[in-house]
PDB file with SEQRES, HELIX, SHEET and CRYST1 records, atoms N, CA, C and O in Angstrom:
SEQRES   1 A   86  UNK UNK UNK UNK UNK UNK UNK UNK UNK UNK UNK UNK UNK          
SEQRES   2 A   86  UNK UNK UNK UNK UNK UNK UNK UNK UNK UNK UNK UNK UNK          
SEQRES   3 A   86  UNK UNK UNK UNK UNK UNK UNK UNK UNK UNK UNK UNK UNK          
SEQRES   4 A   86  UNK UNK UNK UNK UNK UNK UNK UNK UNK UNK UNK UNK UNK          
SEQRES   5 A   86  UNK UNK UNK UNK UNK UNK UNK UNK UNK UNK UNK UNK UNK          
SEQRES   6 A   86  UNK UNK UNK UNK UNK UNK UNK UNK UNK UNK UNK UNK UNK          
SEQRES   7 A   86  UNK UNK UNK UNK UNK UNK UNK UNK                              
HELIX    1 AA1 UNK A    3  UNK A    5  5                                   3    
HELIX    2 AA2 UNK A   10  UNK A   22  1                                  13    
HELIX    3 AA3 UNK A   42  UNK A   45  1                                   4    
SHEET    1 AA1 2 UNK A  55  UNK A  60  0                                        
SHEET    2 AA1 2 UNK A  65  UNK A  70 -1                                        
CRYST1    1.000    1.000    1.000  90.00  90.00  90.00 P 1           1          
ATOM      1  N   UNK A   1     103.682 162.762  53.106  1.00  0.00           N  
ATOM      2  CA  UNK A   1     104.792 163.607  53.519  1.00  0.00           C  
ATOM      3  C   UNK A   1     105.302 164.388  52.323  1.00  0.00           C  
ATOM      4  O   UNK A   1     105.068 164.037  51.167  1.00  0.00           O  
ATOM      5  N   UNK A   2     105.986 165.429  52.639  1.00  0.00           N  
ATOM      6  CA  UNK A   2     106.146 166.389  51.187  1.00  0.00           C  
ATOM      7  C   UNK A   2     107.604 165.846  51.056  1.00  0.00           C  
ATOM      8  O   UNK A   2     108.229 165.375  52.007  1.00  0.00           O  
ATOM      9  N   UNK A   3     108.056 165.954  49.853  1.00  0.00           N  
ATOM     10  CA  UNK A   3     108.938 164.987  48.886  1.00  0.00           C  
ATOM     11  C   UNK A   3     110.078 165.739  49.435  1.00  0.00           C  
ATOM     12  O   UNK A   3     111.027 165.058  49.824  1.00  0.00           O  
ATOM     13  N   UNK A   4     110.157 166.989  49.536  1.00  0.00           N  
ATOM     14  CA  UNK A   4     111.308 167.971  49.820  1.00  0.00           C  
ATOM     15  C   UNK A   4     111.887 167.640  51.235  1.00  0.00           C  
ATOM     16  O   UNK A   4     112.845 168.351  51.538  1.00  0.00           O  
ATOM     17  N   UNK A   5     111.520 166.734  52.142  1.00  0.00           N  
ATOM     18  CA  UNK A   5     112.102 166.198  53.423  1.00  0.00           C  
ATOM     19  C   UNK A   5     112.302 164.533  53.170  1.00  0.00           C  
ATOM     20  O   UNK A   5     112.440 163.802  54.150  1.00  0.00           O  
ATOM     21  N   UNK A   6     112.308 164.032  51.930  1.00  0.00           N  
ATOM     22  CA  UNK A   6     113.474 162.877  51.405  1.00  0.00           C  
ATOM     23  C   UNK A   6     114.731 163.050  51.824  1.00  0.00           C  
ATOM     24  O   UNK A   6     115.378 162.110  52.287  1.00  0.00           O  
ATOM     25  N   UNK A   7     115.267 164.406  51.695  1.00  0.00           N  
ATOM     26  CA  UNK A   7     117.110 164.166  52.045  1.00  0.00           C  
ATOM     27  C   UNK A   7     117.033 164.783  53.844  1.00  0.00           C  
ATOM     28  O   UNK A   7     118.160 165.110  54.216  1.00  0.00           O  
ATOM     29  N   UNK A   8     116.060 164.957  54.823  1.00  0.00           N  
ATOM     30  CA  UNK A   8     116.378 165.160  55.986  1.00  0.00           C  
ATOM     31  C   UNK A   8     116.554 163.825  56.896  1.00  0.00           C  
ATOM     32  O   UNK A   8     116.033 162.717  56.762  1.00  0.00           O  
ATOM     33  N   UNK A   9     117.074 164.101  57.449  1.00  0.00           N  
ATOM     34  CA  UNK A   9     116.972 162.931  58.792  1.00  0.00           C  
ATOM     35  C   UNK A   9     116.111 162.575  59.038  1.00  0.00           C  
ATOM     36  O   UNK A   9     115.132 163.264  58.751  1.00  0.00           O  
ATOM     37  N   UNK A  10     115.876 161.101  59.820  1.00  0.00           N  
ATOM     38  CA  UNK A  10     114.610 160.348  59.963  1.00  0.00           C  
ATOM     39  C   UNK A  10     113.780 160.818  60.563  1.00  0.00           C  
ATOM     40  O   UNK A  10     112.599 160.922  60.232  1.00  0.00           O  
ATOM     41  N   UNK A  11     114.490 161.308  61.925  1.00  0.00           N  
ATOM     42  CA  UNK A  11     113.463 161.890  62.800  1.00  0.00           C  
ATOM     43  C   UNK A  11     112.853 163.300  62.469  1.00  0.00           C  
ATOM     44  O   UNK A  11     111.911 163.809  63.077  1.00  0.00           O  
ATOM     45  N   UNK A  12     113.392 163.738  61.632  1.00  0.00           N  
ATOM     46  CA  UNK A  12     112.601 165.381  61.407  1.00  0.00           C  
ATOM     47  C   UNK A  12     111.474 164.957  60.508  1.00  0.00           C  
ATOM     48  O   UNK A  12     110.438 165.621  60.539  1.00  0.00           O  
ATOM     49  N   UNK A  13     111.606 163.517  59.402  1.00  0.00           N  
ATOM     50  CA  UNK A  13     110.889 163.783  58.232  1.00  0.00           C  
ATOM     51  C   UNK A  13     109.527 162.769  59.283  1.00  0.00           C  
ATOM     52  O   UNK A  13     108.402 162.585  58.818  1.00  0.00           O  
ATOM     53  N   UNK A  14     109.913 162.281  60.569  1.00  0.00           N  
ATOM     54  CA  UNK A  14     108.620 161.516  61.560  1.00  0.00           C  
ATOM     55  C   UNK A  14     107.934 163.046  61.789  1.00  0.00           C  
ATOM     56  O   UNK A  14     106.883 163.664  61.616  1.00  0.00           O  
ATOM     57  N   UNK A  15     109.189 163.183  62.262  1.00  0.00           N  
ATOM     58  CA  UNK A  15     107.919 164.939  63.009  1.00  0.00           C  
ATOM     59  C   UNK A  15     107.086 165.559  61.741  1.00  0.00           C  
ATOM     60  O   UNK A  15     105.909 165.204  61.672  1.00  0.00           O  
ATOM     61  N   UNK A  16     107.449 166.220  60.991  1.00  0.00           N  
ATOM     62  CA  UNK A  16     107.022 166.481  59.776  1.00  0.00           C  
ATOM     63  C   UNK A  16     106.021 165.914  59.293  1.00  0.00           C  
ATOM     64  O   UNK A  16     105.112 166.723  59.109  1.00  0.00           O  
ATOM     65  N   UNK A  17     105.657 164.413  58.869  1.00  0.00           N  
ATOM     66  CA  UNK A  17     104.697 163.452  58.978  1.00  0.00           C  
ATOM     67  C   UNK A  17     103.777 163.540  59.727  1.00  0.00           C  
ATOM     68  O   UNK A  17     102.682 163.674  59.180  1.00  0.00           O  
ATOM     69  N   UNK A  18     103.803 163.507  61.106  1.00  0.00           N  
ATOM     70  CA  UNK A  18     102.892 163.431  62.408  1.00  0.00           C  
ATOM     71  C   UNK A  18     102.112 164.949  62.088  1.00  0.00           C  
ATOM     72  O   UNK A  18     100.898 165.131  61.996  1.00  0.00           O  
ATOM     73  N   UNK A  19     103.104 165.872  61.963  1.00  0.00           N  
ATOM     74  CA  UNK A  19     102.489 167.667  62.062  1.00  0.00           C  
ATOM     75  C   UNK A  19     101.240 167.523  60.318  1.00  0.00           C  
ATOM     76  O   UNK A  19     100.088 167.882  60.072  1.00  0.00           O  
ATOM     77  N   UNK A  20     102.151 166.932  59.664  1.00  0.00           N  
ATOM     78  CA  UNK A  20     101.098 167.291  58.585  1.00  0.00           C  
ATOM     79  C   UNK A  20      99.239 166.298  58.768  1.00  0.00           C  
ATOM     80  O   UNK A  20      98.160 166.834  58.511  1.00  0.00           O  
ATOM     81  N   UNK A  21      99.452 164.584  59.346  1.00  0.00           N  
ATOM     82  CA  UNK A  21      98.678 164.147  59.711  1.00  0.00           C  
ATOM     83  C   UNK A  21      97.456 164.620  60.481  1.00  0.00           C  
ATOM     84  O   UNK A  21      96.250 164.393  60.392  1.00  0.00           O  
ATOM     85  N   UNK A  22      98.658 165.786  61.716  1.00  0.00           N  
ATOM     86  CA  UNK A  22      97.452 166.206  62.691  1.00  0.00           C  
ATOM     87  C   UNK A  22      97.008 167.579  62.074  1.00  0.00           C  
ATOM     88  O   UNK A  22      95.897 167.906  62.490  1.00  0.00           O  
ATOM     89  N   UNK A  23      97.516 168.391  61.279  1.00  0.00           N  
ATOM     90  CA  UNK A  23      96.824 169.198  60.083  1.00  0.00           C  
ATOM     91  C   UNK A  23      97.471 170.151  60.961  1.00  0.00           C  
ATOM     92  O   UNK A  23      96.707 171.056  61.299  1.00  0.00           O  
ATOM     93  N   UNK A  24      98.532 170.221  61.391  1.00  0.00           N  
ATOM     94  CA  UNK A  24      99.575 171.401  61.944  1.00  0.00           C  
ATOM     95  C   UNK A  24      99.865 172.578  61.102  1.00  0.00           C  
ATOM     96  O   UNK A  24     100.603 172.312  60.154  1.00  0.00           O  
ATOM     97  N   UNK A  25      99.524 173.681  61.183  1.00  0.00           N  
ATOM     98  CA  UNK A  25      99.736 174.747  60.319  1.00  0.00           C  
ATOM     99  C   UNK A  25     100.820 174.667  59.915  1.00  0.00           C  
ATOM    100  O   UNK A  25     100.890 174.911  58.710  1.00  0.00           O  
ATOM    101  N   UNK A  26     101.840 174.399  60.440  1.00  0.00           N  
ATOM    102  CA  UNK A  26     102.998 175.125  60.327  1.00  0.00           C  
ATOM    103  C   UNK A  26     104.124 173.777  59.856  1.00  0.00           C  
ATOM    104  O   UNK A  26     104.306 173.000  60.793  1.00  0.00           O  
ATOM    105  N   UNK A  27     104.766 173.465  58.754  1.00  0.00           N  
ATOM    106  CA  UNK A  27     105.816 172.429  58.311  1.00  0.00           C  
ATOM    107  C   UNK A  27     107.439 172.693  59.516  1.00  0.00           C  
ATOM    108  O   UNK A  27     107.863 173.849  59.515  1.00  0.00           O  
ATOM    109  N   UNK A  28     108.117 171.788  60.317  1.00  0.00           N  
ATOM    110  CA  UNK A  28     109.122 171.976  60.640  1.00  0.00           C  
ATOM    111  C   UNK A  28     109.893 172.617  59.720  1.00  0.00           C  
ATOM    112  O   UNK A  28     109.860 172.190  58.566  1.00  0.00           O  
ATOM    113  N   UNK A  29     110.746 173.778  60.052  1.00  0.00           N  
ATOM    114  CA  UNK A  29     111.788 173.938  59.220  1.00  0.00           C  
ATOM    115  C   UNK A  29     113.027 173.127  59.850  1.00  0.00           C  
ATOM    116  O   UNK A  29     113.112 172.614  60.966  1.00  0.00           O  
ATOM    117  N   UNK A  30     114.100 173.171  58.647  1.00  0.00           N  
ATOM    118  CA  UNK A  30     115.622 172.784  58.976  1.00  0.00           C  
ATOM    119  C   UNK A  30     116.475 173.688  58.539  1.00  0.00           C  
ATOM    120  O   UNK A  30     116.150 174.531  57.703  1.00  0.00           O  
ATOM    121  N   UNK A  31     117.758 173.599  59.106  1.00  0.00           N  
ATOM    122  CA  UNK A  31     118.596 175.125  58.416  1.00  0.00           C  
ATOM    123  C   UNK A  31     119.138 173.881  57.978  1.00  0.00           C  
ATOM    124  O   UNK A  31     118.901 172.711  58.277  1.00  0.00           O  
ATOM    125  N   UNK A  32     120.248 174.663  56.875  1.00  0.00           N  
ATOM    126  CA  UNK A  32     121.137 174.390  55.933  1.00  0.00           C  
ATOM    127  C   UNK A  32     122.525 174.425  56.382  1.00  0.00           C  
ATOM    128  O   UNK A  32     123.450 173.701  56.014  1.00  0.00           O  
ATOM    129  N   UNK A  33     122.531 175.361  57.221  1.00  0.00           N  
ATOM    130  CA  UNK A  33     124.032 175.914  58.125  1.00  0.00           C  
ATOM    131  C   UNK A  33     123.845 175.561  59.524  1.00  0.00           C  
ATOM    132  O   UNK A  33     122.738 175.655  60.053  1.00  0.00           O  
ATOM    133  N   UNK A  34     125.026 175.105  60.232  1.00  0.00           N  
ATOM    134  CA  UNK A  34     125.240 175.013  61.239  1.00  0.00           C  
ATOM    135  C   UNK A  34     124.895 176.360  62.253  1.00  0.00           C  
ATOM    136  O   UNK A  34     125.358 177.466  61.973  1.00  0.00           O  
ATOM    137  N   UNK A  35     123.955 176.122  63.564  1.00  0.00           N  
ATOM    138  CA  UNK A  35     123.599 177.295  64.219  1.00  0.00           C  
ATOM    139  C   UNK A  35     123.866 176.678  65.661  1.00  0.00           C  
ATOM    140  O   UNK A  35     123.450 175.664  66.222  1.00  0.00           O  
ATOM    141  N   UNK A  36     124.787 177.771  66.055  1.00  0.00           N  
ATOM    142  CA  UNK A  36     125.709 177.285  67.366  1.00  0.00           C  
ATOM    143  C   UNK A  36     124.507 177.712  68.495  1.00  0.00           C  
ATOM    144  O   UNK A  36     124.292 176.819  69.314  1.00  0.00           O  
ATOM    145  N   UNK A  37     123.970 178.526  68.602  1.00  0.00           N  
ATOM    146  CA  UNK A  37     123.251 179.482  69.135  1.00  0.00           C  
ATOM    147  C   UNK A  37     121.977 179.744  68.792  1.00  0.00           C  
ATOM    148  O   UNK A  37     121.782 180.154  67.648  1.00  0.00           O  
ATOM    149  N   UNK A  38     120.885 179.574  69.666  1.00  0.00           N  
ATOM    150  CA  UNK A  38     119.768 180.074  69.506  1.00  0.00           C  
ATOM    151  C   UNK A  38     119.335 181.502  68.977  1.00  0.00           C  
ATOM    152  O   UNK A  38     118.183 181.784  68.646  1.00  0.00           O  
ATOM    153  N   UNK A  39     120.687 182.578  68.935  1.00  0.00           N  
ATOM    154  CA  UNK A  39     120.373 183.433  67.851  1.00  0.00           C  
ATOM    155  C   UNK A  39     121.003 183.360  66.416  1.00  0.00           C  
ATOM    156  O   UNK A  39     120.892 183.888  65.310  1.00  0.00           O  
ATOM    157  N   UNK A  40     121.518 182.676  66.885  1.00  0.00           N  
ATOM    158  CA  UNK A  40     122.652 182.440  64.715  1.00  0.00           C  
ATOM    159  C   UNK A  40     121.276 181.335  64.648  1.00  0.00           C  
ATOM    160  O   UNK A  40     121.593 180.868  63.554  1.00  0.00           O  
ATOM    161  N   UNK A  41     120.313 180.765  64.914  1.00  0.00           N  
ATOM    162  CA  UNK A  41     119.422 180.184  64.298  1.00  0.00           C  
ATOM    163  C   UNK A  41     118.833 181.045  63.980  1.00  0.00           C  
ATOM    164  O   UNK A  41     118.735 181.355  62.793  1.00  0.00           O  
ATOM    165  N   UNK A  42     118.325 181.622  64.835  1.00  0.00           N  
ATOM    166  CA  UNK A  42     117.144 183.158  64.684  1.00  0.00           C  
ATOM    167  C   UNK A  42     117.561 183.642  63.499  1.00  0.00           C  
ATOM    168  O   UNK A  42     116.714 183.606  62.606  1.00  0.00           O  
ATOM    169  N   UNK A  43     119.049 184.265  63.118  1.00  0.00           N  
ATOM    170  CA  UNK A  43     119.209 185.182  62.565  1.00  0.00           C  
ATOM    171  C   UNK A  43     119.246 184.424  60.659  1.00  0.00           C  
ATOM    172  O   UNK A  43     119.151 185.177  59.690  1.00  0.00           O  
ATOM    173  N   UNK A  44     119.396 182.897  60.514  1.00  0.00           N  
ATOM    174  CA  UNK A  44     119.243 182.922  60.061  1.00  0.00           C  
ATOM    175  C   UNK A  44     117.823 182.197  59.427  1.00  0.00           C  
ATOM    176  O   UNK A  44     117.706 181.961  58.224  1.00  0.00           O  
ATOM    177  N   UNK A  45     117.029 181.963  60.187  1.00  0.00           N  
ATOM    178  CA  UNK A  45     115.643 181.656  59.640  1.00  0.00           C  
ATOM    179  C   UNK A  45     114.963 183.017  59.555  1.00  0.00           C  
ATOM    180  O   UNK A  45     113.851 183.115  59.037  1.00  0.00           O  
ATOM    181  N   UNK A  46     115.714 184.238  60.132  1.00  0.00           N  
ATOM    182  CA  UNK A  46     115.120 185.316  59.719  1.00  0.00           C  
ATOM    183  C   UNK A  46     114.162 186.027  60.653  1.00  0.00           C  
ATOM    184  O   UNK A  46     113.834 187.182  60.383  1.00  0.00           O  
ATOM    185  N   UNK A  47     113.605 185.317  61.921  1.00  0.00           N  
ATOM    186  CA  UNK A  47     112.968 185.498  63.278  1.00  0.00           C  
ATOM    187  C   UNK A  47     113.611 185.925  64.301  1.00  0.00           C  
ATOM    188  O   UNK A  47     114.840 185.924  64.358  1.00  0.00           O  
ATOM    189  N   UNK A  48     112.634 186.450  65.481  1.00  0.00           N  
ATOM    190  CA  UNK A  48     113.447 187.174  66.541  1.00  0.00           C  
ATOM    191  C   UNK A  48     113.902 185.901  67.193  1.00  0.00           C  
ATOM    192  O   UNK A  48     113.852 184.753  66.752  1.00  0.00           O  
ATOM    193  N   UNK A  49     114.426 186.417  68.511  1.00  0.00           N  
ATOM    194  CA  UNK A  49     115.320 185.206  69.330  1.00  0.00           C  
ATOM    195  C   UNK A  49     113.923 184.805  69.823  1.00  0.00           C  
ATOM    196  O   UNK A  49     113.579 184.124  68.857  1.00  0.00           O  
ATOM    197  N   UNK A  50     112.824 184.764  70.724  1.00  0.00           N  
ATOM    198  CA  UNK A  50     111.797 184.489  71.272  1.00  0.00           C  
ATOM    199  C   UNK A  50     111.110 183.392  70.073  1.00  0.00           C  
ATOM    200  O   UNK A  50     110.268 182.504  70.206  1.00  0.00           O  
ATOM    201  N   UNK A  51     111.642 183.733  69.225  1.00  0.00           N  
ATOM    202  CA  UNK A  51     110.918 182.542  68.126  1.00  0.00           C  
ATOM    203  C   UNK A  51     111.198 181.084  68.285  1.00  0.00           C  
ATOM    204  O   UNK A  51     110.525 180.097  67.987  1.00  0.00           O  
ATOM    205  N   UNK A  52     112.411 181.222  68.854  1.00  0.00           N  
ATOM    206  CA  UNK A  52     113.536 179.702  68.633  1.00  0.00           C  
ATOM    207  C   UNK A  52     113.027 178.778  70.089  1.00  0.00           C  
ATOM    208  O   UNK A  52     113.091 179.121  71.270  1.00  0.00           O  
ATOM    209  N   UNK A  53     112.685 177.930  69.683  1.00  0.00           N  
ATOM    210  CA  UNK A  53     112.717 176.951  70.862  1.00  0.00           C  
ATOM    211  C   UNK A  53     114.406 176.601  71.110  1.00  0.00           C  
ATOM    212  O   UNK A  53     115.366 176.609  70.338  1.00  0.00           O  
ATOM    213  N   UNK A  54     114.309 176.389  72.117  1.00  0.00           N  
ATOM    214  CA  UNK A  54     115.811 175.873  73.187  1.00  0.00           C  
ATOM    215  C   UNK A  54     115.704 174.525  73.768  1.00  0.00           C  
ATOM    216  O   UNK A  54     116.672 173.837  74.092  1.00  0.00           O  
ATOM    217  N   UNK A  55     113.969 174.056  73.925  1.00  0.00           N  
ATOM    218  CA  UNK A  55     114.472 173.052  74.474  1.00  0.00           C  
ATOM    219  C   UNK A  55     112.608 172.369  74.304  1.00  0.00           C  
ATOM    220  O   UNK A  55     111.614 173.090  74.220  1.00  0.00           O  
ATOM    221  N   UNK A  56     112.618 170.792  74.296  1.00  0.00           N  
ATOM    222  CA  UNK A  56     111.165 170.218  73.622  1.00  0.00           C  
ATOM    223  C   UNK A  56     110.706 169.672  74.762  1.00  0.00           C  
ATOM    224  O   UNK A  56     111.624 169.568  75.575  1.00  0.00           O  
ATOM    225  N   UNK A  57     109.364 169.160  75.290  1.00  0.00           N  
ATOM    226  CA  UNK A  57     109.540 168.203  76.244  1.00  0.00           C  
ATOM    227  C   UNK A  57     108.450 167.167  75.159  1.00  0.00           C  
ATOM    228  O   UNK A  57     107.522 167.463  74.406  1.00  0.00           O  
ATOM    229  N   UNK A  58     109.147 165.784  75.553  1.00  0.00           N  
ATOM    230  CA  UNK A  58     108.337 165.121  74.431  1.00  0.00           C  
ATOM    231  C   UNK A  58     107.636 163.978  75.764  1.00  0.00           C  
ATOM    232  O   UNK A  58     108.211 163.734  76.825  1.00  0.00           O  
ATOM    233  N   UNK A  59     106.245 163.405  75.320  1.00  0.00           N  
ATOM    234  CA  UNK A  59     105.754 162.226  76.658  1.00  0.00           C  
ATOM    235  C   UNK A  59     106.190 160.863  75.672  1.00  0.00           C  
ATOM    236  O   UNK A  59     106.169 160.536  74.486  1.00  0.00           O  
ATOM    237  N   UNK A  60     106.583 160.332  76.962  1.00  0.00           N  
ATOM    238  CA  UNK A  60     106.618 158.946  76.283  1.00  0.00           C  
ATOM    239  C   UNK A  60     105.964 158.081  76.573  1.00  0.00           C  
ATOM    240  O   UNK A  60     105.928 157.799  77.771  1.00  0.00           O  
ATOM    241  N   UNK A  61     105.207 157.327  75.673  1.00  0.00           N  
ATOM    242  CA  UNK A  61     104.152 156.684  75.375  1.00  0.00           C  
ATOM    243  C   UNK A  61     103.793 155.514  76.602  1.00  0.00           C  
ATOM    244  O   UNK A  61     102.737 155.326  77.207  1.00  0.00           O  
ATOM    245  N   UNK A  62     105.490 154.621  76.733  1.00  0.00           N  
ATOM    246  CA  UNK A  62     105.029 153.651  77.489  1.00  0.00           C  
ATOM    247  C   UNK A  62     104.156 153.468  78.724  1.00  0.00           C  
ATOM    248  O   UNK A  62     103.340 152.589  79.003  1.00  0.00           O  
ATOM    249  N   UNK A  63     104.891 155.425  79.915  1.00  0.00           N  
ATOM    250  CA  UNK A  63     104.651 155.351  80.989  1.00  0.00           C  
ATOM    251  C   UNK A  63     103.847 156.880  80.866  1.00  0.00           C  
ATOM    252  O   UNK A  63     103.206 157.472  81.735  1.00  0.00           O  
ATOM    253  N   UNK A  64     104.093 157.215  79.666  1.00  0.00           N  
ATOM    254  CA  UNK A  64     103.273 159.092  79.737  1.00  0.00           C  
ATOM    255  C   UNK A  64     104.102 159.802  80.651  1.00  0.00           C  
ATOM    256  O   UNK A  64     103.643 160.832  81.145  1.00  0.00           O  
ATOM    257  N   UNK A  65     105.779 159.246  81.100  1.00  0.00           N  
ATOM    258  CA  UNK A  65     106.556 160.407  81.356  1.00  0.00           C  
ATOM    259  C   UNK A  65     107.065 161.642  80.807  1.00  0.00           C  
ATOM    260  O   UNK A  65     107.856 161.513  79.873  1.00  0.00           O  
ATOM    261  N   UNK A  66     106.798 162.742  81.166  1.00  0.00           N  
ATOM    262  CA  UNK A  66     107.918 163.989  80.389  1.00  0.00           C  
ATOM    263  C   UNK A  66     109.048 163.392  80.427  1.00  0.00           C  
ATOM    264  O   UNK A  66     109.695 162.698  81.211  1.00  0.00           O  
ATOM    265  N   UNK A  67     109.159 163.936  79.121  1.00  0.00           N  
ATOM    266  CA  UNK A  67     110.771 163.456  78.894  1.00  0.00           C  
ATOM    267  C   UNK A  67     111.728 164.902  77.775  1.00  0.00           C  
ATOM    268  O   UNK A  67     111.848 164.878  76.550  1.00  0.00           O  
ATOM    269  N   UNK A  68     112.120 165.717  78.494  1.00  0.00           N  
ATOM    270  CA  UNK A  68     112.895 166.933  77.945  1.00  0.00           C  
ATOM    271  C   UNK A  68     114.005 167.025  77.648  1.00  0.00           C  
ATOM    272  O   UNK A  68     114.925 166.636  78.368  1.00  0.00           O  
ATOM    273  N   UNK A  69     114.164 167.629  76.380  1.00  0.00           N  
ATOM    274  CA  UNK A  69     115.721 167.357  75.687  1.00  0.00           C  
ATOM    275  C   UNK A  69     115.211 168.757  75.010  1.00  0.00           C  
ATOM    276  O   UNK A  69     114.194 169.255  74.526  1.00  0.00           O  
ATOM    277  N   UNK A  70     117.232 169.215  75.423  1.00  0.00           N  
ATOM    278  CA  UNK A  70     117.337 170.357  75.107  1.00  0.00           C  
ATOM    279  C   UNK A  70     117.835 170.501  73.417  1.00  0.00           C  
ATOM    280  O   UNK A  70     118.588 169.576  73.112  1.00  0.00           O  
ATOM    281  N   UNK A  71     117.618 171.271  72.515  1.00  0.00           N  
ATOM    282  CA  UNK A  71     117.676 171.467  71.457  1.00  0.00           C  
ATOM    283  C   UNK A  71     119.130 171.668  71.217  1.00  0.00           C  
ATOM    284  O   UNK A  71     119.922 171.668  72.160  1.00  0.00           O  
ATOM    285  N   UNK A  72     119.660 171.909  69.481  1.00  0.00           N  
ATOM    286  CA  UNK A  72     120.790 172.001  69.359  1.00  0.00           C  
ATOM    287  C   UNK A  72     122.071 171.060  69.932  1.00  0.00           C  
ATOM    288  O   UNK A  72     123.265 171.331  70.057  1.00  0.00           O  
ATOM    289  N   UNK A  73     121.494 170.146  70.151  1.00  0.00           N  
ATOM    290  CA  UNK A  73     122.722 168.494  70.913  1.00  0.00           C  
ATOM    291  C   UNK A  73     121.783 167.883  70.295  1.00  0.00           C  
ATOM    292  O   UNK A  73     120.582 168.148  70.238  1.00  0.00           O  
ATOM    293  N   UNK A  74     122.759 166.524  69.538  1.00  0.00           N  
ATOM    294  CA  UNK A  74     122.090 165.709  69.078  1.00  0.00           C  
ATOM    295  C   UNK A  74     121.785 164.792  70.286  1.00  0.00           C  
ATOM    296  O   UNK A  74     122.705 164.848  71.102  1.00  0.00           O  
ATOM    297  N   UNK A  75     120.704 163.903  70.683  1.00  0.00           N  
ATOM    298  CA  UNK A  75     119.901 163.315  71.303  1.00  0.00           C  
ATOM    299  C   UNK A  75     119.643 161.526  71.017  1.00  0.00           C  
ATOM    300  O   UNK A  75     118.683 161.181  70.328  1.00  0.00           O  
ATOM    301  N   UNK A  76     120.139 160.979  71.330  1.00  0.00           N  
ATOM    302  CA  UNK A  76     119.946 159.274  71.425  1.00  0.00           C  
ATOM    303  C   UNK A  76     118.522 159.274  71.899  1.00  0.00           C  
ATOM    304  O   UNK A  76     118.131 159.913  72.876  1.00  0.00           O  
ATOM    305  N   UNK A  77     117.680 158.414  71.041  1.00  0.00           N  
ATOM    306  CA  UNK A  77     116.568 157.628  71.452  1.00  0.00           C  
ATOM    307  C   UNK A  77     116.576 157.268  71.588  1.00  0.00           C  
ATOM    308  O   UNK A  77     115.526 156.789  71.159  1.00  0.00           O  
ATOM    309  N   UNK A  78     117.349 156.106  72.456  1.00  0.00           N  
ATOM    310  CA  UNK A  78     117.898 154.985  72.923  1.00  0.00           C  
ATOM    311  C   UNK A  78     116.828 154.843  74.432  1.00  0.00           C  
ATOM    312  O   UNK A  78     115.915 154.139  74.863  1.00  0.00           O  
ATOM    313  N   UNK A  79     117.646 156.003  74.822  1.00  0.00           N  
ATOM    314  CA  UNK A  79     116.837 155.926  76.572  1.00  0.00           C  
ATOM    315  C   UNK A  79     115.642 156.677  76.713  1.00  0.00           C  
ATOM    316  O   UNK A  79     115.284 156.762  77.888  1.00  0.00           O  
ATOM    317  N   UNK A  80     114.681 157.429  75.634  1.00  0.00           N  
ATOM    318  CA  UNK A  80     113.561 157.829  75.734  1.00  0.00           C  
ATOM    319  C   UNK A  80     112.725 157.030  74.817  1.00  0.00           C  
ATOM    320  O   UNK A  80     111.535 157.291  74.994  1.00  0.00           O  
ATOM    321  N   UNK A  81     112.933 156.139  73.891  1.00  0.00           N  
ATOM    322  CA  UNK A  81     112.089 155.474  73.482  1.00  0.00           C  
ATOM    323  C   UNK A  81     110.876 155.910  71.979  1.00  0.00           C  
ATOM    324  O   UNK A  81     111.420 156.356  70.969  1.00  0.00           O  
ATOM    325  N   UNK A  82     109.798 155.790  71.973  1.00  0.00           N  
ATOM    326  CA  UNK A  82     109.202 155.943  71.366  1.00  0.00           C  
ATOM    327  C   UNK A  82     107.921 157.286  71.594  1.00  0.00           C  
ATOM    328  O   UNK A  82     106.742 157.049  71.859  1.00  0.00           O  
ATOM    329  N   UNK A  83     108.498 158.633  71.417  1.00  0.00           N  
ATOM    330  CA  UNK A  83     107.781 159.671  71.801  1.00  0.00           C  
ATOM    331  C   UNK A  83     106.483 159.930  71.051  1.00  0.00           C  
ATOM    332  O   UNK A  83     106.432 159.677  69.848  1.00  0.00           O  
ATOM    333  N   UNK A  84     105.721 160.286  71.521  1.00  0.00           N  
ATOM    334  CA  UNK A  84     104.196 160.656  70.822  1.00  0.00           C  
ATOM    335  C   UNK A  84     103.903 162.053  70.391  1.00  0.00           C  
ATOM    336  O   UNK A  84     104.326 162.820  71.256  1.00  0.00           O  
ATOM    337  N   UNK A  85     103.543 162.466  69.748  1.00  0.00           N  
ATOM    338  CA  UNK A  85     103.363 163.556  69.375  1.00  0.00           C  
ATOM    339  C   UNK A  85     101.410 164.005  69.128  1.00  0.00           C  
ATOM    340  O   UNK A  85     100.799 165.020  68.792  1.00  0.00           O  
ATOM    341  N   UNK A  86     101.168 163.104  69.380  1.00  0.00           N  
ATOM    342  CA  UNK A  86      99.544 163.422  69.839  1.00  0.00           C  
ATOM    343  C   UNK A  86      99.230 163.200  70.888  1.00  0.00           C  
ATOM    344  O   UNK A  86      98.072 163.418  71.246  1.00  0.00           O  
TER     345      UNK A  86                                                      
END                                                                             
């Protein structure tokens, strides 16, 4: 995992991990500033609005249900469990 996602949250520096494992082009970014809005994110990662995801659907492993959570709210893993990302 790259050293520079030591000070992120657990779950971004899992995703991050998993993306670099499966040889994912692309590193998650994180903003620095609070983004109320799927365009105050846009505007400040510097991308159009069509760039920004709004919302993930992740499967979960036990039963291989979709399980979708909308972006920008923080999210308990409590009741989805252990999501897969391959």
């Amino acid at each position: 995992m790259n050293d520079t996602h030591h000070d992120r949250p657990e779950g971004f520096q899992r995703v991050a991990a998993r993306l670099a494992e499966l040889k994912h082009p692309h590193a998650p970014q994180f903003l620095g500033t609070a983004a109320r809005t799927a365009q105050e994110a846009a505007d400040v990662l510097g991308v159009s609005l069509g760039q920004i995801a709004k919302s993930v659907i992740f499967r979960r492993k036990s039963d291989d249900v979709a399980v979708p959570a909308l972006l920008f709210q923080q999210i308990s893993p409590a009741p989805v469990g252990q999501a897969s990302l391959g």
